[in-house]
Structure formats: C-alpha cells, structure tokens
C-alpha positions as CSV (number, residue, x, y, z in Angstrom):
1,X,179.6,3.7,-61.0
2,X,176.5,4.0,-63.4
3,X,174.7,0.4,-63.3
4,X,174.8,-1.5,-66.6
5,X,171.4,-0.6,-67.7
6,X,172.1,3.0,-66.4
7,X,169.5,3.5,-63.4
8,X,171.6,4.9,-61.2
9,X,175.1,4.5,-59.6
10,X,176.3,1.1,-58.0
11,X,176.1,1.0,-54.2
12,X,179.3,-0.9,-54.4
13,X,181.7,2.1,-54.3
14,X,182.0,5.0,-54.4
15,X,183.1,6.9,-57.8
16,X,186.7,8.1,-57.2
17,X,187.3,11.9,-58.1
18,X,190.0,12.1,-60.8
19,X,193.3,14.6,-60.6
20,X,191.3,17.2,-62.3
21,X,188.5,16.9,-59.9
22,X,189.5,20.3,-57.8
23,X,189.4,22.2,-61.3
24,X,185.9,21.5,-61.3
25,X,184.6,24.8,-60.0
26,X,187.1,26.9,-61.6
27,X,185.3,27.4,-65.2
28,X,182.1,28.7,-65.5
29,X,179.7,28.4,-68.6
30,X,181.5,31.0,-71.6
31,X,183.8,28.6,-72.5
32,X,187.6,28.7,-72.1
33,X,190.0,31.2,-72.0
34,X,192.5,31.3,-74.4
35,X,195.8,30.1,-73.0
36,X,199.0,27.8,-74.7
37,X,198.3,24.6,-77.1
38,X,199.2,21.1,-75.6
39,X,202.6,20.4,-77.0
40,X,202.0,17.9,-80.4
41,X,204.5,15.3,-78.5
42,X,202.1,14.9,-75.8
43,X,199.1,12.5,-76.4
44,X,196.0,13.5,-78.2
45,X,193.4,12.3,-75.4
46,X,194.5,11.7,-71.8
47,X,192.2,11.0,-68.9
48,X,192.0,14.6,-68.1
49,X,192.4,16.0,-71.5
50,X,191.0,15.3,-74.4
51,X,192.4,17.4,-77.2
52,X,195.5,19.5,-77.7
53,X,194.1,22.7,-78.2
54,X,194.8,26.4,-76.7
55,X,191.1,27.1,-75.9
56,X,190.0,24.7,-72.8
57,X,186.4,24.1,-72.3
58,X,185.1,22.3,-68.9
59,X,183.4,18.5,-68.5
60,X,182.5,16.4,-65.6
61,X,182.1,12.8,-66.1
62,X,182.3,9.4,-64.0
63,X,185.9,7.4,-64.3
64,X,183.0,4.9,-66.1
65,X,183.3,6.5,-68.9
66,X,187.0,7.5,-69.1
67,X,188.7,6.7,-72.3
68,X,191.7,5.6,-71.0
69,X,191.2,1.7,-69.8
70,X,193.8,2.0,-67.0
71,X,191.3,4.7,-65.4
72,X,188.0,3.0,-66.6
73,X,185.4,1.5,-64.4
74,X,184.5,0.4,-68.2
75,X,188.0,-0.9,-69.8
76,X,186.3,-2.7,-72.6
77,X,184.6,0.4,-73.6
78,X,187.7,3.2,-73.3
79,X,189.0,2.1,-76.7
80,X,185.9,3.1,-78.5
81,X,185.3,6.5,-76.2
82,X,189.1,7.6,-76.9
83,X,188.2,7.0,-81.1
84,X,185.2,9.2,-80.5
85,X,187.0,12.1,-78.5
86,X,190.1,11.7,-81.0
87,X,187.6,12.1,-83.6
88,X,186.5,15.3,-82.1
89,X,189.8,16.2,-81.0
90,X,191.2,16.5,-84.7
91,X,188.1,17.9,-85.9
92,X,188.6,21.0,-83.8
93,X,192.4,21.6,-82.8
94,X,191.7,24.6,-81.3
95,X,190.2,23.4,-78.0
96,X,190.5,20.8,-75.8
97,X,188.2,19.5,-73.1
98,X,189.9,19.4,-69.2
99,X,188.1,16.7,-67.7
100,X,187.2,16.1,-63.9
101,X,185.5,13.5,-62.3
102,X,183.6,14.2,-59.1
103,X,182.6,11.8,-56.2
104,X,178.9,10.9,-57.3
105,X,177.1,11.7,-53.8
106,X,177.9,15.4,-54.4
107,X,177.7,15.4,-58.2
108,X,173.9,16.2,-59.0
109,X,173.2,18.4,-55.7
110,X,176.6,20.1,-56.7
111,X,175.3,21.2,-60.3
112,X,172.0,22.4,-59.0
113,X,173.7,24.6,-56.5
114,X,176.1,25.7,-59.5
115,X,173.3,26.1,-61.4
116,X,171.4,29.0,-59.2
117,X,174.9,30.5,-58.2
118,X,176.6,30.7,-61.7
119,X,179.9,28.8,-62.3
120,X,178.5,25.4,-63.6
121,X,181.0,23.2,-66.2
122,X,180.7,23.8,-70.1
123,X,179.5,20.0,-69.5
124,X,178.5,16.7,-68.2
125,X,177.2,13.3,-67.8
126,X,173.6,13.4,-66.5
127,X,171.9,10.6,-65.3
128,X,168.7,10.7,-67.4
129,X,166.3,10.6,-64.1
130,X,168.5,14.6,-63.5
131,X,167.6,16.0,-67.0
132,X,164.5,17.6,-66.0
133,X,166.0,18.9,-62.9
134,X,168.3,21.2,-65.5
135,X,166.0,22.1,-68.2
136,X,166.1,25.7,-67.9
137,X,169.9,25.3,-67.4
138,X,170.7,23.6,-70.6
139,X,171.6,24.4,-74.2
140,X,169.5,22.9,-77.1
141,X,171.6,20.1,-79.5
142,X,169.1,20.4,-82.4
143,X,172.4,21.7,-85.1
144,X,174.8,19.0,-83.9
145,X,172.3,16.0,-83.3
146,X,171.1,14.5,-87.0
147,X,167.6,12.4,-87.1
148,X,166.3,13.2,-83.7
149,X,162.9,11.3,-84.9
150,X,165.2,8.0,-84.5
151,X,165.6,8.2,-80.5
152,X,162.7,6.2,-79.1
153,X,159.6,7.9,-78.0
154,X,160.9,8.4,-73.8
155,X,164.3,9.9,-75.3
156,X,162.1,12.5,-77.2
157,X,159.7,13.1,-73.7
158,X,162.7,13.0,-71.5
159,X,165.2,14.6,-73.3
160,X,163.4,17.2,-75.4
161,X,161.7,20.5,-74.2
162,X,159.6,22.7,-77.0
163,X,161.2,21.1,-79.9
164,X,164.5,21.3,-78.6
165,X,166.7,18.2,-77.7
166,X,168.5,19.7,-74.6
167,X,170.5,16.1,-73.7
168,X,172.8,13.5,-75.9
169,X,170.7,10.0,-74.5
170,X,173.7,7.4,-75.1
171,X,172.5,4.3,-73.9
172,X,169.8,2.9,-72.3
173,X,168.2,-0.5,-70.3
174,X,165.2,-2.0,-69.8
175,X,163.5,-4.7,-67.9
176,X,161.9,-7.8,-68.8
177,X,160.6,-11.2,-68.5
178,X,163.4,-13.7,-68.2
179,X,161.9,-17.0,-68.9
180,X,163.5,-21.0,-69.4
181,X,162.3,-22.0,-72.9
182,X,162.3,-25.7,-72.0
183,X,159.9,-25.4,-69.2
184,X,157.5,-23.1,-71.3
185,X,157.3,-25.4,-74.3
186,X,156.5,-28.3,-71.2
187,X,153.6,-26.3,-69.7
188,X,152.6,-23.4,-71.9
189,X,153.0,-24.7,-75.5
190,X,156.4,-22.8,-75.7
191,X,155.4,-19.5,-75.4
192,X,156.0,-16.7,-72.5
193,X,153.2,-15.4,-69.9
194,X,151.5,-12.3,-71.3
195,X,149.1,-11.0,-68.7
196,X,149.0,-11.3,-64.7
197,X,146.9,-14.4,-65.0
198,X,148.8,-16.5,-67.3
199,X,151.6,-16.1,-65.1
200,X,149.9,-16.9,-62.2
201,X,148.8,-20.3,-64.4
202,X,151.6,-21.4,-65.6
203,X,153.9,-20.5,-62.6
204,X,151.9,-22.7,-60.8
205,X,152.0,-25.9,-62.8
206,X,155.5,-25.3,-62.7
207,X,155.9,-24.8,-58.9
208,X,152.9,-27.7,-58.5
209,X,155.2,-30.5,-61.1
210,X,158.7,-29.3,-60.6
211,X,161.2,-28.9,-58.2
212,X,161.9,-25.1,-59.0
213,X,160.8,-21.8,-57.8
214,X,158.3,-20.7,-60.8
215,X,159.1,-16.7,-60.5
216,X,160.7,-14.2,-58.5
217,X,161.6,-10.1,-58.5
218,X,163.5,-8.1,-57.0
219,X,161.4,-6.2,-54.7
220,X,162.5,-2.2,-56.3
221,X,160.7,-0.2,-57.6
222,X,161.7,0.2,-60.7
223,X,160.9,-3.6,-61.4
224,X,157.7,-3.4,-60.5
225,X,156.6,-0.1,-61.6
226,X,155.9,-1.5,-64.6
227,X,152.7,-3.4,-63.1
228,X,151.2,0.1,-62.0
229,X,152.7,2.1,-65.2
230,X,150.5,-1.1,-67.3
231,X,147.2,0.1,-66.0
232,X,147.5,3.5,-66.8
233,X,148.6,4.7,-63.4
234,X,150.6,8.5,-62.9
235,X,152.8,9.1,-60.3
236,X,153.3,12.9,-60.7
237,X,151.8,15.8,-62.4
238,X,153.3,18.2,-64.4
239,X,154.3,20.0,-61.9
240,X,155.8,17.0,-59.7
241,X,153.2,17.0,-57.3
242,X,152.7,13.5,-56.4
243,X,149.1,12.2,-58.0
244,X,148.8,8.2,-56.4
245,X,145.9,9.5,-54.3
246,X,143.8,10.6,-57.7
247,X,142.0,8.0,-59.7
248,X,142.9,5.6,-62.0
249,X,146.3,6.1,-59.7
250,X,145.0,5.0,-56.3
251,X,143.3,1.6,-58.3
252,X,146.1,1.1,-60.6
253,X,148.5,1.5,-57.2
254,X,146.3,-1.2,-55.4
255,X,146.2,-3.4,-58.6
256,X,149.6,-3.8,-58.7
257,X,150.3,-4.6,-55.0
258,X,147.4,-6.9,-55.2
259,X,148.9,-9.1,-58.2
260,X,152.1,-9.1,-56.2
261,X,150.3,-10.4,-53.0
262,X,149.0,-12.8,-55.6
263,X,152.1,-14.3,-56.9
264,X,152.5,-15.4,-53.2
265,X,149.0,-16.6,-51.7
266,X,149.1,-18.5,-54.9
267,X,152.6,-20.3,-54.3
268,X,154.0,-19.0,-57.4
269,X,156.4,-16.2,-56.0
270,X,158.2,-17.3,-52.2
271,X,157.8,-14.5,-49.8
272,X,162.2,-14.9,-49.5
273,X,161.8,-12.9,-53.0
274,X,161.3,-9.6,-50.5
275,X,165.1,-10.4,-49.5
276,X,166.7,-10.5,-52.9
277,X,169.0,-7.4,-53.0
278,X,171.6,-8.2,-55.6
279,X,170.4,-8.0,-59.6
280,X,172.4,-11.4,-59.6
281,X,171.0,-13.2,-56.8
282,X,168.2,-14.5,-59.6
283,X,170.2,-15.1,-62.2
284,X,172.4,-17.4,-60.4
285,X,169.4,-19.3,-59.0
286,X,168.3,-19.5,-62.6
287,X,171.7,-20.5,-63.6
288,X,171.8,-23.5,-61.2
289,X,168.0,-24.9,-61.6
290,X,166.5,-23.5,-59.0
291,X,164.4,-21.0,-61.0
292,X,161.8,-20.9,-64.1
293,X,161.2,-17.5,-64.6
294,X,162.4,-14.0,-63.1
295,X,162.2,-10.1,-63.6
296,X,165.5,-8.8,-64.7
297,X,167.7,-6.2,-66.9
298,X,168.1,-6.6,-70.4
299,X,172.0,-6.7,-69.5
300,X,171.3,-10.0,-67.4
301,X,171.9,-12.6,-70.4
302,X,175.5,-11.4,-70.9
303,X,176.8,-10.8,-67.6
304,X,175.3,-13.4,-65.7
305,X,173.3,-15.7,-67.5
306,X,175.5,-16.3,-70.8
307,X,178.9,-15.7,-68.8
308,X,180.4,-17.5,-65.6
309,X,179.2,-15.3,-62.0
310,X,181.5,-17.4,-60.0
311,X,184.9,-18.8,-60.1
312,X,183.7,-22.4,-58.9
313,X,180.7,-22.2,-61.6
314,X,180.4,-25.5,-63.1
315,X,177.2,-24.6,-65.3
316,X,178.0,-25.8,-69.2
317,X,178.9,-23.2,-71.2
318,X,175.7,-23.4,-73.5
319,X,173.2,-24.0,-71.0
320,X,172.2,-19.8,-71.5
321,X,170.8,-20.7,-74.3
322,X,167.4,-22.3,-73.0
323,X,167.1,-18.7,-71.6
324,X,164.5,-16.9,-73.3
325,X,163.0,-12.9,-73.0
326,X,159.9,-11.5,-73.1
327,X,157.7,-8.5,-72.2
328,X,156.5,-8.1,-68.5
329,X,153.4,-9.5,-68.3
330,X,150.5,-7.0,-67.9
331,X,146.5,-6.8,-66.8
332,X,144.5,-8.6,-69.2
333,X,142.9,-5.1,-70.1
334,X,145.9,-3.5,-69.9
335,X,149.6,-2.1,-71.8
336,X,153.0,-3.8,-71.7
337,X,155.5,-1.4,-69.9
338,X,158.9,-1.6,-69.3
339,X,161.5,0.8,-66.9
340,X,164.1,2.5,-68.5
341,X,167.1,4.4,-67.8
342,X,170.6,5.4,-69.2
343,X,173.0,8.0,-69.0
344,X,173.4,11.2,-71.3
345,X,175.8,14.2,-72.0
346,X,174.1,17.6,-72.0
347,X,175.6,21.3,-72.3
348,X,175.7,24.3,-70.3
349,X,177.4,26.6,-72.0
350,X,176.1,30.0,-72.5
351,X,175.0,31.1,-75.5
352,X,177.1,34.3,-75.1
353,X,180.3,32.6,-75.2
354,X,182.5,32.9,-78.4
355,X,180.3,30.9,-81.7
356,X,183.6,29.0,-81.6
357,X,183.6,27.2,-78.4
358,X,179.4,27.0,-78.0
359,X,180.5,25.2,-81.8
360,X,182.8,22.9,-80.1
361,X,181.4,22.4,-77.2
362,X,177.9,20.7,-78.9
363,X,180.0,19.0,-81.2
364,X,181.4,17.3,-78.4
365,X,178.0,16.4,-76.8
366,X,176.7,15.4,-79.6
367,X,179.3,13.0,-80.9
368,X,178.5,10.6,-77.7
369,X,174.7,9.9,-80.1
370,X,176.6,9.6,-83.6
371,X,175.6,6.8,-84.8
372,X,179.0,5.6,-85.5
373,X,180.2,7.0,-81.5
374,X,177.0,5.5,-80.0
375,X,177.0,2.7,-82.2
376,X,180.8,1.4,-81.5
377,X,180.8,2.1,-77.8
378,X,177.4,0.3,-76.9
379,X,178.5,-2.9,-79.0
380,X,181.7,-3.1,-76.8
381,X,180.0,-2.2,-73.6
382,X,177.1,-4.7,-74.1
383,X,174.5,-1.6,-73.7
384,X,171.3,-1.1,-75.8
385,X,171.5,1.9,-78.3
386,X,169.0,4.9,-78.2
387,X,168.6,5.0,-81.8
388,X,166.1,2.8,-82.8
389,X,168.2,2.6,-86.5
390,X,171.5,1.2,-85.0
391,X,169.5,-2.3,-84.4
392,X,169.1,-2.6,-88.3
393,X,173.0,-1.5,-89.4
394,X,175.3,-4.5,-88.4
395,X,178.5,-2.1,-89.8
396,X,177.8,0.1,-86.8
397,X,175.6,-2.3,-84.2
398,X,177.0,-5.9,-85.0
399,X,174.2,-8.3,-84.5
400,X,175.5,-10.9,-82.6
401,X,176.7,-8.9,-79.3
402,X,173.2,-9.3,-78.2
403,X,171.4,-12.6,-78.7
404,X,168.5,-10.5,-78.2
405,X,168.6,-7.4,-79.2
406,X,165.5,-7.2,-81.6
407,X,163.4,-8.1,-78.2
408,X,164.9,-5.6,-76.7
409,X,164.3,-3.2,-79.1
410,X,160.7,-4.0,-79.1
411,X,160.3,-3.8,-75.6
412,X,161.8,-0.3,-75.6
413,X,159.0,1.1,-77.7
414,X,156.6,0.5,-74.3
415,X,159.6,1.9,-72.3
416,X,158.5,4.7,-69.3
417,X,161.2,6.8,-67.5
418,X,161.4,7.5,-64.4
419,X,159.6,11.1,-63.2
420,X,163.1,13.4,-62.4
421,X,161.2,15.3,-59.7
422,X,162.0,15.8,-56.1
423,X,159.3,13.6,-54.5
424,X,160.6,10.4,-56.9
425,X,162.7,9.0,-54.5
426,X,160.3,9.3,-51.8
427,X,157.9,7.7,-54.3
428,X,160.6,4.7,-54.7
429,X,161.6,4.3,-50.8
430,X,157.7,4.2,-49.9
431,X,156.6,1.6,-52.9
432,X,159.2,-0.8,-51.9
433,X,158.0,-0.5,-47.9
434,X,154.6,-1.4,-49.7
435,X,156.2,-4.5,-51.8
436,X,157.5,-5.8,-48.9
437,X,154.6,-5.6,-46.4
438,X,152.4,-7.1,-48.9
439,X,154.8,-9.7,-49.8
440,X,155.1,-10.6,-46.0
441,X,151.7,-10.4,-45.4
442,X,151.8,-7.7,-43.2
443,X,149.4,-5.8,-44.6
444,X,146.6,-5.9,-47.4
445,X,147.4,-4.3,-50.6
446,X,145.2,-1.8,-50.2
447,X,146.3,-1.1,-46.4
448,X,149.7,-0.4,-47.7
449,X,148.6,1.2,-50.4
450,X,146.5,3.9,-48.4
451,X,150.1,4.3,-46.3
452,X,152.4,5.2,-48.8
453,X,150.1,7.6,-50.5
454,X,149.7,9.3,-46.4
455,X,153.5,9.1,-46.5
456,X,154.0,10.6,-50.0
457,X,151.7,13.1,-49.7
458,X,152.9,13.9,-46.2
459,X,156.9,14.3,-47.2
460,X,155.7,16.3,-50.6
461,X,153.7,18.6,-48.2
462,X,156.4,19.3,-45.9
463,X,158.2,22.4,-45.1
C-alpha cells in the first residue's frame, strides 16, 4: 500500500488485485464503448464502478484508495473519495468508470510495456517518482485543473511539461526535524538546530548531561538526501545520466557522508541508528525517553507520536505535545531541503477518442485536486495538501487535524522530488551502502563516496 507520506508502497504486503483486476488489459486509450446503463437500483459508486452510465471508461488504482471502506487499505478516507466520485458520477451520467486494482510489483513495469504496445487504461494512480517515466504517454489537465499557480513549486517541476500539467498531485509528505521542546528550551534557549553544527552542539550537551540518545535517522536515502540536495548537489542530468562524479556533486556527496560520520565520532548519533528499519522504531524511542531529536515524516506526530503504537503503551495521553518540528538542519553556507513524495492520478486517453469521454475522463482526474476533493480527503486521511491555499481555508482544510500544518507547509516550499529516472534506485540502494559503511566506520566518507559513484556509473553504463 502507498506509505503515508506517499514515497512508495509498504513492504508489508503486497497490494491485493481487486475482481476487476483481469479487465485491466481489455480497454485501451479511446475511451469506452457504448454498451447498457447500470440499472438506477444498483448503487451509484461500487468498488469496481463508479458511476451508472452506458459509456465505460478504464482506471487502475491501489485498494488504498478505494471508496468503499470494507475494501480500503484507507477506511477513514473512502467516505470522502466515494463524495468525490458521486460527485463526478452525477455530473456525467453517461459514463461510468470500471475500476481494477493491480498487484503493485507489476503495476508501473506493466504500464510502460502498455505504453510502447498500445492498450494502456483511460487512467491511473501514479506514484509521483513514475510521472516522468510517462510524459509522452500522458494527456494535459490544463481545462479541468483551476489555479495551477497554487501547487507548490516541485508539483509544477514534476508534474508539468511545456506549460502543461500532465498529472493530478493529490497529496504529498515531507521530512523533517522532530525535536523535544523541553530539552531545547534546557540547552539551546528553546529553539531547534539549524545548521550541521548546531546540531552537532547541542546534541552533544544533551548526550554529555542526559540520559537520552541526542539524535538518530533512518539510514534511507530519502532522509538524508536532504544533506546532499542542501549544498547544491545533482544526482542526474536532464537526460537521467547520473552526474555524482561532476563537481559541486562529488563535494556535496562527500559533505554529506562526512556530517553523518560526524554525528557519530562526535557521540551525538549511535552507530545502532544504521539498524533502524521501521519509520516507528524512532518514534517509539522518542515516545518512551529514550530520544531528543530524530529525522522523520511529517505524518509521524499523528500516527505515532500523538497516538498509542502499542497496545501495552502507558505514555500519558498529552505527553505529544512537548514534540516540536522543524526544518532539517543544513551547512552553514547552505539551503534547507526537504524530500517529498505523494501519489497522483494522470490520463491516458487519446485525444482521438469521442470529446465526450476525453471530457469525462479529465473531469475525473482532475476532481482528485479540487480543492473541495483534495481538501476533504487529506483532512480525513491525515495527509498534507498540494495546494498551497487549502492551509488558509479551514471550511475545506480544518486547522486542527494537523497540529502542525503551517510548518509543514513551510517546509514544503524547500521540498525536492525524487529524480523518476531509471538509474534512481540504483542511486538509493548505493547511498544507503554508503550511510552505512560510514556509520560503521568501515570506510571514510570519501572512500565510500568514490565507491558508489564507480558503482553508479558502472550499473548506468551497462548493457
């Protein structure tokens, strides 16, 4: 299932492929054929259909985002997906949408073999890091998308292509500095680390006066890209060809594996931080006094800070609240910079298909970034909005479901998406093997720096 802050799908399982999953491959991109209207008895939206109509156009999506709660990864957020799609539904009663819902390990690499033999869906979720990957594939948004100036400035790199916004960005995530507010006010006059070494400084006087780890990460990339995206380092060109071995990316590459090695020779950081594999392990230290400060998702403070992780928790209830969030600190001469990711809905349908059903078809897609759509289903699935707008309209974005979410919405202004080119995950899998080495000490930043660039370059130059 899509993670909460949307960077990619849970290792946990597996998504299960709906009823409607086989149909998948049947419709291609010029919309539906005409056939019978759904009978009015049955209901308006189902968790393969959504709409009554006679002219059936094709969507894939995850069971995350199903509308029906029985179905949904996602149950507190079906009731506000099934008001958007009855929305649409009514607005068009000529079509209907027949969902499926394919197993996510063949879901991307599926499309893209779709896409270069014909017979791709009218359309689907995308994992932001894919959109690139289908650019020439997709159909522009611009006449069913309002205000495209309010996404925030990655949504308009990402998403957009010559002027045209080619993907519906519904949500989105970021990292940041989680940080206890009673300990900060103790040794920093209340206020959050902003660069490398005021980190380093005050995580020390905490580890030096208190019985408490000072900070910890998780060693992915993702949360500790933001170190090498903060001093101006590229991992790619235009062209995805990866750059780490060109200058300022080589420095900014050593840089940031040097602060981490760092955090450790300094006693700020334990070297066990290169074992944390679960996005709760540090919250539930943090949770039970064991930790001052710690990298983690915006989504952190209402799953597993604010709310019980375990059944035996004995935490009091209000104890979250000495939980504060702040930027990831940066290089003294460097920018704050922050990891995002999200999901979106995006179009194939051909542009030669009846006016009618490219019509409805974009409506669809583009009622997931409606203000109202976007703003009703991120309030009830505790999910950051992508329109900068929805954080100042309480109607559409109540205020309170996020302690934080003017923070967060100033952190996604320095926000950096991942590059959605082949070599990416080669980029990931090789900066982590760095992290680690360097956090164990078993080899020098710039020794495992110079081996993941060899490695990189090496994959990327492959047959």
């Amino acid at each position: 299932m899509p993670s909460r802050v949307g960077d990619a799908f849970s290792r946990r399982s597996v998504l299960r492929v709906g009823a409607a999953g086989l149909a998948a491959g049947v419709a291609g991109c010029q919309g539906g054929s005409s056939g019978e209207a759904i009978d009015d008895s049955e209901p308006l939206v189902t968790h393969e259909r959504f709409g009554r109509g006679a002219t059936p156009l094709t969507y894939q999506t995850s069971t995350f985002y199903t509308p029906i709660e029985d179905e949904s990864d996602q149950p507190a957020a079906a009731p506000a997906l099934r008001a958007q799609h009855e929305e649409w539904a009514e607005n068009h009663p000529e079509h209907r949408i027949e969902v499926s819902y394919p197993a996510f390990g063949q879901w991307k690499d599926d499309l893209l073999t779709r896409a270069s033999e014909g017979g791709l869906p009218d359309g689907s979720t995308l994992d932001s890091f894919w959109v690139p990957e289908f650019y020439e594939y997709l159909e522009p948004l611009n006449d069913h998308v309002d205000d495209i100036d309010d996404f925030f400035p990655f949504v308009r790199e990402t998403a957009m292509r010559d002027g045209d916004l080619l993907a519906a960005w519904k949500y989105t995530g970021c990292r940041c500095l989680y940080y206890r507010q009673d300990l900060l006010d103790q040794y920093n006059n209340g206020d959050p680390p902003e660069t490398w070494e005021e980190l380093i400084a005050v995580g020390g006087d905490i580890a030096d006066n208190e019985e408490i780890t000072a900070f910890m990460f998780t060693p992915s990339a993702l949360a500790n890209l933001p170190h090498f995206w903060a001093q101006g380092g590229e991992l790619v060109d235009d062209e995805g060809a990866p750059v780490l071995d060109d200058e300022p990316n080589r420095s900014a590459l050593i840089g940031a594996l040097a602060f981490i090695r760092e955090l450790v020779e300094t006693g700020v950081t334990p070297q066990r931080t290169a074992n944390v594999s679960e996005v709760e392990d540090l919250p539930r230290e943090g949770r039970n006094d064991q930790l001052a400060m710690f990298i983690g998702n915006n989504d952190q403070i209402e799953r597993n800070l604010k709310n019980v992780i375990e059944e035996d928790d004995s935490v009091p209830d209000d104890q979250w609240e000495r939980w504060q969030v702040a930027k990831i600190p940066r290089p003294a001469d460097g920018s704050h910079a922050t990891g995002v990711g999200g999901w979106t809905d995006a179009t194939f349908i051909s542009s030669d298909a009846p006016d009618e059903d490219v019509d409805a078809m974009k409506s669809f897609i583009g009622k997931f970034v409606e203000p109202a759509s976007m703003g009703r289903y991120c309030e009830s699935a505790a999910l950051l909005p992508t329109r900068e707008s929805l954080y100042e309209d309480d109607d559409l974005f109540a205020s309170d479901t996020f302690v934080y979410q003017d923070r967060f919405r100033e952190f996604l202004q320095d926000g950096v998406a991942r590059p959605a080119f082949p070599i990416y995950p080669t980029i990931a899998d090789e900066y982590e093997t760095a992290i680690e080495r360097v956090i164990t000490d078993q080899a020098t930043p710039t020794e495992a720096a110079e081996s993941m660039i060899q490695n990189v370059n090496e994959t990327y130059s492959a047959p």
